[in-house]
MIPAGU-491973 format. One record per residue (C-alpha): x, y, z; residue in one letter. Coordinates in steps of 0.25 Angstrom, whole numbers, plus 5000, padded with zeros to 4 digits. Each point is the difference from the previous one (the first is absolute). Layout:
! residues N
XYZA ...
! end
This chain:
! residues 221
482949194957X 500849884993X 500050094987X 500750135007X 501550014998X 501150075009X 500750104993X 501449964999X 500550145003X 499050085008X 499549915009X 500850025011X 500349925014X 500350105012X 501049965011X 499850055014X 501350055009X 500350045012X 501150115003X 500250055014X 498650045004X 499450004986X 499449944990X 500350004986X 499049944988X 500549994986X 500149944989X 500949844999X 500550034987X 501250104999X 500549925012X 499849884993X 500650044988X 501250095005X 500649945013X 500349855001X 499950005015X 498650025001X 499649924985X 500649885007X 499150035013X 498850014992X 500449854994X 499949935013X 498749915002X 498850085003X 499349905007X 498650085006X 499850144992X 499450055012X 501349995009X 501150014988X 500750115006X 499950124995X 498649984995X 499450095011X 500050115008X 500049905011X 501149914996X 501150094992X 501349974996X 500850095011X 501250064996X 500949985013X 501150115001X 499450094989X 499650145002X 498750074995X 500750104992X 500749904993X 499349934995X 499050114996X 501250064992X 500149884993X 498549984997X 500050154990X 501149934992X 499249875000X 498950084998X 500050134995X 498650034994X 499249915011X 499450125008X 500350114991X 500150044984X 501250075003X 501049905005X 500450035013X 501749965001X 500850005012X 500750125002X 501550045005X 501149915006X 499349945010X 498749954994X 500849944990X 501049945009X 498849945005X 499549934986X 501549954998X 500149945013X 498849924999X 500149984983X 501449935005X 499349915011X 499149954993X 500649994986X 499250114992X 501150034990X 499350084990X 499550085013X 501550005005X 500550054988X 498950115000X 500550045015X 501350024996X 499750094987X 499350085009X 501050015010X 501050034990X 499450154996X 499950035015X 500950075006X 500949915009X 501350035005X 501349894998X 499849935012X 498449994999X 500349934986X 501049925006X 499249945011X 498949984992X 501049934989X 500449895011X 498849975007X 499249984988X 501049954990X 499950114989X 501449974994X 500050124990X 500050105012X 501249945008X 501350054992X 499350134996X 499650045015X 501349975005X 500850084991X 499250115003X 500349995013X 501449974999X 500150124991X 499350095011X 500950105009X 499449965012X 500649885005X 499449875006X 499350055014X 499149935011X 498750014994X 500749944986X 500549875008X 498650005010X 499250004985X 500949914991X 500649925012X 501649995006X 500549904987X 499550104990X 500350105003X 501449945004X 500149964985X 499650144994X 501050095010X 501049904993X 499550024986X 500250155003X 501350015006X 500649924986X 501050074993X 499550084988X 500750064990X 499850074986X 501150054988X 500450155002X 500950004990X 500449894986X 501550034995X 499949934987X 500850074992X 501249975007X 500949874997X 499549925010X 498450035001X 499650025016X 499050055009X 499950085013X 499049945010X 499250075011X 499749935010X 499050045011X 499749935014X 498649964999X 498750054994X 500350145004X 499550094987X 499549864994X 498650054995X 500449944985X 500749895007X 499749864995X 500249905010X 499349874994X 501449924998X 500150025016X 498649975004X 499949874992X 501349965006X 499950045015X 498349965000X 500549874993X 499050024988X 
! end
């Protein structure tokens, strides 16, 4: 058997984990290769190949505090032609809320960005993209989500402040109640060029509205 080589690519070392009441065996590698957390893990001293955690069905690497449905969601991504030739992908907000939760606990940023593609082409409301923006640090959503909601007629309600929290939502009734105004009218065929301002008292009307200036200086961006 000294003559027969490994194959460097496909031959492959399983890990064993435990989630919830379930076990989960895959292959090592796109943790290996995609998420620092668990490359660094797999580093330590191995000591007896019998226990090395996650070896075995009877000593798994238990994932304390994750649920099932999680981590299954993030297996497709890992994983999308293992148990089928079509890939079978998370589907809707909350199986991909579920791959971007635990992308960004365990440092899987190619799976993160993946996540949040997908997210973006469903259907979320401001608030939704907001919370998801500041729990999981996607900076390109912030300013976008809160202009859309600071353009909205409806103004900032009890299930606004229970989702985004007091401070926020604080900090976007003040970006809304800015004074706004456009031109209505240029006289500059006059002697002395000068416009006539409107002004207007919120964000009442404010669907093309741009309040970037006053979100970068009240969210101190």
């Amino acid at each position: 058997m000294d003559d027969i080589l490994k194959h460097s690519r496909f031959y492959m070392t399983t890990v064993t984990f435990l989630v919830e009441d379930c076990l989960f065996r895959v292959p090592r590698g796109p943790f290996e290769t995609e998420s620092t957390v668990f490359r660094d893990m797999f580093l330590l001293p191995t000591g007896d190949q019998d226990v090395l955690e996650g070896s075995s069905d009877a000593n798994p690497i238990q994932l304390e505090g994750i649920k099932k449905d999680d981590f299954e969601q993030l297996l497709k991504v890992l994983y999308p032609y293992y148990c089928s030739r079509e890939p079978e992908q998370p589907a809707g907000r909350e199986q991909w809320t579920s791959v971007l939760k635990l992308s960004a606990l365990w440092m899987l940023e190619q799976v993160r960005q993946i996540a949040i593609n997908a997210l973006a082409s469903v259907d979320l409301t401001a608030v939704e993209r907001l919370v998801l923006a500041m729990e999981y640090d996607i900076t390109d959503w912030f300013i976008p989500a809160v202009n859309d909601i600071a353009r909205r007629p409806e103004p900032i309600g009890m299930e606004d402040v229970n989702h985004l929290g007091v401070e926020v939502a604080l900090k976007i009734a003040a970006v809304r109640e800015q004074l706004t105004f456009k031109v209505v009218q240029e006289h500059s065929k006059s002697r002395k060029p000068f416009h006539v301002y409107e002004f207007t008292v919120g964000p009442r009307h404010a669907q093309n509205l741009d309040f970037t200036p006053c979100i970068r200086d009240i969210f101190n961006l």
